[in-house]
C-alpha positions in Angstrom: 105.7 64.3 143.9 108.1 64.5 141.3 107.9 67.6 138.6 109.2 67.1 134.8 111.0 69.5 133.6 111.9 70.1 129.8 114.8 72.2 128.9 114.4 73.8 125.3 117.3 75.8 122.7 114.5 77.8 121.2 114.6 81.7 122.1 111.1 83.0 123.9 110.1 85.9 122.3 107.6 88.8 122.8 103.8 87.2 122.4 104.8 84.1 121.4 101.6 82.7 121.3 100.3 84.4 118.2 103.5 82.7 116.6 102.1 79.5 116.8 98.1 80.6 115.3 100.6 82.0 112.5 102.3 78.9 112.3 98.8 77.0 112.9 97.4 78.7 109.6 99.9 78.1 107.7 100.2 74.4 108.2 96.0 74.3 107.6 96.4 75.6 104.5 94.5 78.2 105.1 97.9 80.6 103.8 97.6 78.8 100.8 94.1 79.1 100.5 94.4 82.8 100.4 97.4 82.9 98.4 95.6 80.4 95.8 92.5 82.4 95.4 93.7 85.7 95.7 96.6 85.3 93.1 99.7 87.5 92.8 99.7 91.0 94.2 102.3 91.2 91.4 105.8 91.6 90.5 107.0 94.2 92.6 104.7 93.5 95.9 107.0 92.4 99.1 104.1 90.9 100.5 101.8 87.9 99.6 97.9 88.0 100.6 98.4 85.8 103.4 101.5 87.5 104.4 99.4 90.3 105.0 96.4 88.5 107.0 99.2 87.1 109.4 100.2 90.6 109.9 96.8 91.5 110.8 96.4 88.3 113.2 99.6 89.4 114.4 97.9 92.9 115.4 94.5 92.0 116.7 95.9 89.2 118.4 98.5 91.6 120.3 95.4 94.0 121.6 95.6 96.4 118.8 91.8 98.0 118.2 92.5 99.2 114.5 95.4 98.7 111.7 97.7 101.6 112.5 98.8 99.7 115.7 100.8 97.6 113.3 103.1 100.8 114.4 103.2 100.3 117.7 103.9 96.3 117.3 106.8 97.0 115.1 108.5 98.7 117.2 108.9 95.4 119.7 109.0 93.2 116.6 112.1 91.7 116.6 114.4 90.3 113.4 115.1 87.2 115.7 111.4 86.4 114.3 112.9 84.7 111.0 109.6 83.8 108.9 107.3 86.2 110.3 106.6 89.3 108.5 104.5 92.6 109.7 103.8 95.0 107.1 103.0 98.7 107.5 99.6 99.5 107.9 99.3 101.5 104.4 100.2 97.9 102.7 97.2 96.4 104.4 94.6 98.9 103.9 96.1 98.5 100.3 95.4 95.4 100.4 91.5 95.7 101.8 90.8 98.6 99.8 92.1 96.4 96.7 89.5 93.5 97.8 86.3 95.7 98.5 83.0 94.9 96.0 80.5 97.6 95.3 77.0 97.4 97.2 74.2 96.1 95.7 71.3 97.8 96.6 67.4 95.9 96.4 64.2 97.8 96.6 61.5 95.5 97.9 57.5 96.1 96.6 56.6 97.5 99.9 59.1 100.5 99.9 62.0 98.9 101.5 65.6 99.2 100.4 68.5 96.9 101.5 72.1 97.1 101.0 74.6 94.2 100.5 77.7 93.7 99.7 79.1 90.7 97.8 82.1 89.9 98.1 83.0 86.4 95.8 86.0 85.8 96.2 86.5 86.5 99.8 83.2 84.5 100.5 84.9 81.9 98.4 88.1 81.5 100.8 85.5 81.7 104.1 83.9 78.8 102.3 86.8 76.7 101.0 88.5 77.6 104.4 85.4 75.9 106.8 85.8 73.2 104.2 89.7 72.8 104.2 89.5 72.8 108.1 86.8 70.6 108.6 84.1 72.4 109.5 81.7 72.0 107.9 80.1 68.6 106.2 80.2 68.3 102.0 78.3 65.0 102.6 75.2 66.6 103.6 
């Protein structure tokens, strides 16, 4: 029984394997997506909205249970990782405090009240982004 073996330059780094769902949402568009519907943070933001979902994929992905593990993951993120960024986790509850809607709250005729919460533009990119990657037929 012969065994191929394949002999690779690139470095191995610390959970690799989130690099490449990074690397898989990008190339799906899905970066753009966000970035696209989103728009700028603006002039002096260091990150871009998908910038900061990778850096949450990067954290849930890693076993972190809540955004200020970002902490914790910096600490073994290395600058050998050219193209992947983590940002703190005050820029990303920034970020989702920035995005959050205001309930809407219905009162039904039989005494009832619901609460919802729209959210357009982030229902938008779910949309667009089951679309985009194909899940979901338009020719229906």
């Amino acid at each position: 029984m012969a065994a191929k073996v394949q002999i690779k330059n690139d470095s191995i780094y610390n959970f690799g394997g989130f690099y490449f769902c990074i690397d898989h949402f990008r190339k799906s568009g899905l970066a753009e997506l966000t970035d696209n519907t989103l728009g700028i943070r603006g002039v002096l933001a260091t990150y871009s909205y998908s910038e900061i979902v990778e850096s949450m994929m990067q954290i849930f992905m890693t076993g972190g249970s809540r955004i200020e593990d970002a902490k914790r993951l910096s600490a073994q993120f290395s600058e050998k990782t050219q193209g992947y960024k983590l940002c703190s986790p005050d820029t990303i509850l920034k970020m989702l405090s920035d995005q959050a809607a205001m309930d809407t709250f219905v009162d039904t005729k039989e005494g009832r009240s619901y609460k919802f919460n729209i959210n357009s533009r982030l229902d938008k990119i779910l949309i667009d982004g089951l679309i985009k990657t194909g899940q979901v037929d338009t020719n229906i």
